[in-house]
C-alpha positions as CSV (number, residue, x, y, z in Angstrom):
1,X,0.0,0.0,0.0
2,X,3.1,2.4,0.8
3,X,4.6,1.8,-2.8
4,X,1.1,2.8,-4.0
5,X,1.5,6.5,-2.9
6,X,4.5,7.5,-3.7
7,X,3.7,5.8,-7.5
8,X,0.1,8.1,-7.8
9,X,2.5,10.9,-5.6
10,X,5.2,10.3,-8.6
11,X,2.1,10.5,-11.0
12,X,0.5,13.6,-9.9
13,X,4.1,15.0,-10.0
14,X,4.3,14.7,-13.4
15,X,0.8,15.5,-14.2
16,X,2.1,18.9,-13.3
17,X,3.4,21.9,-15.8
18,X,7.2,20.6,-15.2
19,X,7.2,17.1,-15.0
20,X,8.4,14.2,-12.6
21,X,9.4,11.7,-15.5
22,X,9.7,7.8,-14.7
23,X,12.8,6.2,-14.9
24,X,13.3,2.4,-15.2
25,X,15.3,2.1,-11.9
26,X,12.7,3.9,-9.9
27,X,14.9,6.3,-8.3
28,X,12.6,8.5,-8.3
29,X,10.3,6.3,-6.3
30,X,13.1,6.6,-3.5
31,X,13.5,9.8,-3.6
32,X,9.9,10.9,-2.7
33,X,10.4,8.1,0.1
34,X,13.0,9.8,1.6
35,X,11.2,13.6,1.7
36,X,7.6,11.9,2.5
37,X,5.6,9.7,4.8
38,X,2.7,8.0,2.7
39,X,0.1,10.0,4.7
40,X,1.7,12.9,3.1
41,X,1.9,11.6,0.1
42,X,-1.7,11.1,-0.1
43,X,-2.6,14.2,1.4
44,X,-0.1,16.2,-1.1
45,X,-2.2,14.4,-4.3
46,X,-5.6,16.0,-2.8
47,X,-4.5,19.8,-3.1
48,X,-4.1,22.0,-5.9
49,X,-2.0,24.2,-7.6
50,X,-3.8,26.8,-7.0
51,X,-3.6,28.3,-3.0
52,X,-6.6,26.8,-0.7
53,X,-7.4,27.0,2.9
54,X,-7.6,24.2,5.2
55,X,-11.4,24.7,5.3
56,X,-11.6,24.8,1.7
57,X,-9.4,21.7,1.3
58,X,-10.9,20.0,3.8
59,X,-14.7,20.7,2.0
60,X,-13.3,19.8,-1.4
61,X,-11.9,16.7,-0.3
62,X,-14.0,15.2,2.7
63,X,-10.9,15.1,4.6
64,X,-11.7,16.4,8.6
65,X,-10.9,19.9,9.0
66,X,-9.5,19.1,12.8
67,X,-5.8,18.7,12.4
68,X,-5.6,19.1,8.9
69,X,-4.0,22.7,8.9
70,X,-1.7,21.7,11.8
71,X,-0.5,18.9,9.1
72,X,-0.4,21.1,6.2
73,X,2.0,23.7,8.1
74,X,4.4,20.7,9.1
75,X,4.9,19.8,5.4
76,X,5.1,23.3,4.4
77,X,7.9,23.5,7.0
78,X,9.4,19.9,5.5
79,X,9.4,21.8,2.2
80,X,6.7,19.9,0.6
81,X,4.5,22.2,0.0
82,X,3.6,25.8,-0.6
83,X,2.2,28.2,2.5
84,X,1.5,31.9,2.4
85,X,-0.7,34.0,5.1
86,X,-1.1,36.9,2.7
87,X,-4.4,38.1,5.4
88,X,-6.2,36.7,7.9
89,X,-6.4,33.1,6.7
90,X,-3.2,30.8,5.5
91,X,-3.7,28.8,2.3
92,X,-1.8,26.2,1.3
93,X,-1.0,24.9,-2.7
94,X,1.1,22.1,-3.9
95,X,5.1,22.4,-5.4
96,X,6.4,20.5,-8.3
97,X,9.3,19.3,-8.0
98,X,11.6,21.9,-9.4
99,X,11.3,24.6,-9.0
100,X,10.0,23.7,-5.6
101,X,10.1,20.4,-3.3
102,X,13.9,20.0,-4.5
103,X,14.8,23.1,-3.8
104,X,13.0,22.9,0.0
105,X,14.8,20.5,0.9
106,X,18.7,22.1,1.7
107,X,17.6,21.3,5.5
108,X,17.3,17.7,5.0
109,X,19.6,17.0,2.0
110,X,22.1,13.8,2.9
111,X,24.6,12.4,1.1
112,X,21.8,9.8,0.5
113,X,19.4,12.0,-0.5
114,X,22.4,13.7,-3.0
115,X,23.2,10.6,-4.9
116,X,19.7,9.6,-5.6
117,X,19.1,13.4,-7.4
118,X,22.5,12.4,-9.1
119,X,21.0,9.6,-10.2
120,X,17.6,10.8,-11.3
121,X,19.3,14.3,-12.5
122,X,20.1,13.1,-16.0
123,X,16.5,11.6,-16.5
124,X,15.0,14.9,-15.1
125,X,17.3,17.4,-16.8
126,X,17.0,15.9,-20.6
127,X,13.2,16.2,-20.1
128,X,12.8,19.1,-18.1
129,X,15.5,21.9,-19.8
130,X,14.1,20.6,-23.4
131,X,10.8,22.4,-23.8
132,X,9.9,26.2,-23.5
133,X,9.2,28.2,-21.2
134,X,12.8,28.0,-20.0
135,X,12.4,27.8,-15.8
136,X,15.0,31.0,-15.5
137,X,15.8,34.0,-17.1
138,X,19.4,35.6,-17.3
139,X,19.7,38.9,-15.2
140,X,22.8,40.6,-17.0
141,X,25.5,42.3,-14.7
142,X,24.0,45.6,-14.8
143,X,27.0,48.4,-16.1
144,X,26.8,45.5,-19.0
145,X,22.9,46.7,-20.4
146,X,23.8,48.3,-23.8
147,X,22.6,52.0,-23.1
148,X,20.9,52.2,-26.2
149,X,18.3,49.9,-25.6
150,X,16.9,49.8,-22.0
151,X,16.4,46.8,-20.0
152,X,12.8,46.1,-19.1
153,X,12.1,45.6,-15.3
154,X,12.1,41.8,-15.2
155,X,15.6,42.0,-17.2
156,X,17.6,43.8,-14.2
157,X,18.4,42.5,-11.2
158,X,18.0,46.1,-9.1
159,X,14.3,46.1,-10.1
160,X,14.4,42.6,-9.1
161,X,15.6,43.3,-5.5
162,X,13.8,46.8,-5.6
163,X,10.3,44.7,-6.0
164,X,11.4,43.0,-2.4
165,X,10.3,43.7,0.9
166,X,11.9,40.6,2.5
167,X,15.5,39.1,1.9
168,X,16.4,35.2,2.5
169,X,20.3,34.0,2.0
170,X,20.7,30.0,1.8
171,X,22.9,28.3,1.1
172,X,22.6,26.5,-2.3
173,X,21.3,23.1,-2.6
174,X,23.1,22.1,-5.7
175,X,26.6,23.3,-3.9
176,X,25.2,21.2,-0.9
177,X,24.8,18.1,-3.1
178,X,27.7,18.0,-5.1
179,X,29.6,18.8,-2.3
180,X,27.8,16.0,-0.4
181,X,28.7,13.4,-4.0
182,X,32.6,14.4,-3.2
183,X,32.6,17.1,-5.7
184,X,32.6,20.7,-4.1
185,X,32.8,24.0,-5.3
186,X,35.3,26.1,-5.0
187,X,32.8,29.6,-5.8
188,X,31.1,30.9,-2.5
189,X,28.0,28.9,-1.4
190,X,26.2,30.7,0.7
191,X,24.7,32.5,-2.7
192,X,20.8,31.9,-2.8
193,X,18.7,35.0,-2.3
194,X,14.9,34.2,-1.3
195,X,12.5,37.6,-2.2
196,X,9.6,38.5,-1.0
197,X,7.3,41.2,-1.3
198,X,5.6,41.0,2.6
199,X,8.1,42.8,5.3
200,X,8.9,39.9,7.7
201,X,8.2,37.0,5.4
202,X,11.4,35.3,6.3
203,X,12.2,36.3,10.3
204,X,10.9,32.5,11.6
205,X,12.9,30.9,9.0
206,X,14.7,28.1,10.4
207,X,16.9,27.6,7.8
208,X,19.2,30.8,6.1
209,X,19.9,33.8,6.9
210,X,18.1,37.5,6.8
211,X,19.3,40.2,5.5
212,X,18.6,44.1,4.3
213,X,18.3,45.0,1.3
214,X,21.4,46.6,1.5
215,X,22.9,42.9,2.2
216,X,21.1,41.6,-0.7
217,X,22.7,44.0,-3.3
218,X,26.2,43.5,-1.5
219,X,25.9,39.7,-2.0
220,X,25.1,39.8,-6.0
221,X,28.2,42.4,-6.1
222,X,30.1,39.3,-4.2
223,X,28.5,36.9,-6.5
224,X,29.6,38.7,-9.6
225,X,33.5,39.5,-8.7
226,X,33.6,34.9,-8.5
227,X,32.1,34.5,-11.4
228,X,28.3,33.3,-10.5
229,X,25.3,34.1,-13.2
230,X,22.7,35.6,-11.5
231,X,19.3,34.0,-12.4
232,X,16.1,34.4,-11.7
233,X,12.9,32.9,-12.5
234,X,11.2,33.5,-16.2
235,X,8.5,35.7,-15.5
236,X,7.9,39.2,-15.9
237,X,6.6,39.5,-12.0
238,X,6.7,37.7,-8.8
239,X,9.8,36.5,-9.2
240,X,10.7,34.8,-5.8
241,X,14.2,34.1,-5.8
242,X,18.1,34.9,-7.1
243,X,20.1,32.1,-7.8
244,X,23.5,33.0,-8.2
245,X,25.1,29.6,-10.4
246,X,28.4,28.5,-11.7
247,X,29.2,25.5,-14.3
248,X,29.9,22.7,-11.9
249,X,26.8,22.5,-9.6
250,X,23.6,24.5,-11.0
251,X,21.5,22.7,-12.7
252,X,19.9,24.6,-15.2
253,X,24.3,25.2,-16.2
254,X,24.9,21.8,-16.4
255,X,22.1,20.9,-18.5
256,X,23.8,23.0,-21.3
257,X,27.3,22.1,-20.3
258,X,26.6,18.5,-19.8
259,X,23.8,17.4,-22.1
260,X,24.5,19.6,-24.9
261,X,20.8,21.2,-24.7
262,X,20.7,24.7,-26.6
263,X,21.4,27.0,-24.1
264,X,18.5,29.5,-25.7
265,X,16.2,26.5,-24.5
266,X,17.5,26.4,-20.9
267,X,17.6,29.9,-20.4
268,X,15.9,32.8,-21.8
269,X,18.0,35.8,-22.2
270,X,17.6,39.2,-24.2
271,X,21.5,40.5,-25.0
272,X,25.1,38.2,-26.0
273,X,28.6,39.4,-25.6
274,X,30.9,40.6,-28.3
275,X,34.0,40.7,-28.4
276,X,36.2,43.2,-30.6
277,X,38.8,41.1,-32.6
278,X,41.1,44.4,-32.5
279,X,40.8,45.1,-28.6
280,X,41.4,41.5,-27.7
281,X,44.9,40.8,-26.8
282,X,44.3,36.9,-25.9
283,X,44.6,36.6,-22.5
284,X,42.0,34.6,-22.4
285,X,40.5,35.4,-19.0
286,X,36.7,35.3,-20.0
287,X,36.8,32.3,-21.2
288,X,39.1,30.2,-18.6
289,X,37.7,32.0,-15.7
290,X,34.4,33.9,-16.5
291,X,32.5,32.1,-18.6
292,X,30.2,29.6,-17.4
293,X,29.0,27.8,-20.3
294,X,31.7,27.9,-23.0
295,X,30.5,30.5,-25.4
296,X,33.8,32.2,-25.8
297,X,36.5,30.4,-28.2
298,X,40.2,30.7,-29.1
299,X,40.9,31.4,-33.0
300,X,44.3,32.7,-34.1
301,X,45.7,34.4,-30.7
302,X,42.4,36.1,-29.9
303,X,38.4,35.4,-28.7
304,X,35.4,35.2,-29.8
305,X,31.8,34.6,-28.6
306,X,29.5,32.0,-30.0
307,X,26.9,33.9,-30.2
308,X,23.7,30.9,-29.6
309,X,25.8,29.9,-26.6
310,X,26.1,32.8,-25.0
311,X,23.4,33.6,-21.6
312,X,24.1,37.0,-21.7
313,X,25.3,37.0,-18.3
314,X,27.7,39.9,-18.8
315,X,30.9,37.8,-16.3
316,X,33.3,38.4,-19.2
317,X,33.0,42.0,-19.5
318,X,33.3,43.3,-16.0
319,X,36.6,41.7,-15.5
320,X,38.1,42.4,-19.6
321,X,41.8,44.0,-19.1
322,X,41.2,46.0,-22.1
323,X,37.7,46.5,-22.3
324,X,37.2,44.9,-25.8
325,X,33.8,43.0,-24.9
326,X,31.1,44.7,-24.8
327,X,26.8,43.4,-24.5
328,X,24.8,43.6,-27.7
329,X,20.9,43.5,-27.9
330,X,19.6,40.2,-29.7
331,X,17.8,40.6,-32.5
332,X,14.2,41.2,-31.7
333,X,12.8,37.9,-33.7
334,X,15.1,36.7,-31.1
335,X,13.8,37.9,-27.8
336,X,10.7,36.0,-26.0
337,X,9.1,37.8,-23.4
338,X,9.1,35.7,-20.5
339,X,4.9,34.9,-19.2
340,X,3.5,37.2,-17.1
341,X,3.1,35.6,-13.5
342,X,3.8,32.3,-12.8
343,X,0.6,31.1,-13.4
344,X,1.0,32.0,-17.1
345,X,4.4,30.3,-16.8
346,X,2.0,26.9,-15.9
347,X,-0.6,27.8,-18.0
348,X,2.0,27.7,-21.1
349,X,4.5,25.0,-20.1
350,X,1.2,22.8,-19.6
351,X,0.3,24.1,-23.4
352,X,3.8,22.8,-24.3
353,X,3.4,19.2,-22.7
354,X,-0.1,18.5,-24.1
355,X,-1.7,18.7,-20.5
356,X,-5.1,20.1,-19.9
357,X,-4.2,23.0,-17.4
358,X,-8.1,23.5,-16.8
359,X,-7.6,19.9,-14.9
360,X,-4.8,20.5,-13.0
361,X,-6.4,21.9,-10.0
362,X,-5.1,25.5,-11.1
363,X,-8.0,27.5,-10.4
């Protein structure tokens, strides 16, 4: 009966917008074993992704009210789920599995739990970094935005942190689990920034650490000078988070690096580097040091960027000895807007997967 949860958990998982694909081993069978208890399994494949009350979850699904938010706010605080207390009431929605449950779970990563999300990484990775809308968005190092074009709000990362009320630092979970697999990063991990728009969100966080605003903004500087991109999630508002990635642990990096997966399908992004053939003097810094996802090749003494690789990041340009790299708008046919809200971001990923988003418990 236990196996038969986490299979229709598994299920429902991948009945979602991003996917929990099977894999013949069942790895990812054991990994939902070791984040839930089948009660909470079952309970997790009765709510929606849209937020609910207890009372309303309880109505809809019969279960008894008594108890039932107590529960839900122990699985929330197991990273399992979703909770906000926006008024008077607390609601409570369902998390796929990235971004979400995985990424709840830096408190209770092992080295157990890290080897199984080696395992299942290449299953989940191929299928999940393959198909539009890409999960993050590149948010350029800021002095790089070419001046004659503008960024739009959801491209820079001050109007990013400006939207915030509420700043989280964590450490991140894919430094934590390579590091855990015997292969740690040398780049700072204490990097991930948690946003949110309510004052106080984060001050009974039991994980992480608060900080100003002022903090935030000193941390991306940080992150920048070792070379992290700073990503965000690909929306045009309500973005909830900063992830600040190099090559050898982020994900959404490796998946390029790794499997070869175009990196305008990973990530969307607006601007690439350029590099002046007549500037260069091939010391090759931004691409031995800067670069994160080899878009910047040697030919005849000097550099150049490969254009459909590039993430726009802007890493190479701050550090350039003789300033010959410089960001250029992509052409507009190009540029995707990112969906609006999240919900969009379902809505169309959904769309994408051949799901029927009116019957995923979204509204």
């Amino acid at each position: 009966m236990t196996d038969e949860s986490y299979i229709k958990l598994a299920q429902v998982l991948d009945s979602l917008p991003n996917g929990f694909p099977p894999t013949e081993s069942g790895v990812e069978i054991k990994l939902l074993k070791k984040i839930f208890t089948p009660e909470q399994a079952e309970l997790f494949c009765d709510l929606k992704l849209a937020f609910e009350s207890a009372a309303q979850i309880a109505e809809r699904t019969g279960r008894p009210l008594e108890g039932l938010e107590r529960t839900l706010l122990t699985m929330a605080f197991q990273g399992q789920l979703l909770t906000v207390k926006p008024g008077p009431v607390r609601l409570f929605r369902m998390l796929p599995w990235v971004f979400g449950i995985y990424e709840y779970q830096l408190a209770r990563m092992d080295k157990e739990f890290a080897e199984l999300s080696e395992e299942y990484w290449p299953v989940y990775g191929r299928e999940f970094f393959s198909k539009k809308p890409q999960l993050m968005q590149t948010l350029s190092v800021e002095v790089t935005i070419p001046f004659s074009q503008e960024a739009l709000p959801y491209e820079r990362v001050s109007a990013v942190i400006e939207s915030g009320r509420s700043f989280l630092v964590n450490e991140c979970i894919c430094k934590k689990e390579r590091g855990l697999v015997g292969k740690p990063c040398e780049r700072p991990v204490g990097v991930c920034l948690a946003i949110s728009p309510i004052p106080g969100t984060f001050d009974r966080s039991s994980i992480g650490r608060v900080v100003s605003k002022e903090e935030a903004c000193d941390l991306l500087d940080k992150a920048e000078d070792a070379g992290l991109v700073h990503l965000t999630g690909n929306v045009q508002s309500g973005h909830m988070y900063i992830c600040n990635c190099c090559k050898c642990c982020c994900g959404v990096l490796r998946s390029i690096n790794e499997f070869g997966i175009p990196a305008p399908l990973v990530i969307n992004s607006y601007c690439h580097a350029e590099i002046d053939p007549d500037a260069c003097v091939g010391c090759g810094l931004c691409a031995d040091e800067r670069c994160q996802v080899g878009a910047i090749e040697e030919t005849e003494d000097i550099y150049r960027v490969v254009e459909d690789r590039c993430i726009g990041c802007g890493l190479c340009i701050k550090t350039c000895p003789t300033e010959a790299i410089r960001m250029v708008r992509k052409e507009k046919e190009k540029i995707t807007a990112p969906p609006k809200t999240e919900h969009e971001w379902f809505k169309e990923r959904a769309r994408i997967r051949g799901l029927n988003f009116d019957k995923l418990g979204s509204d």
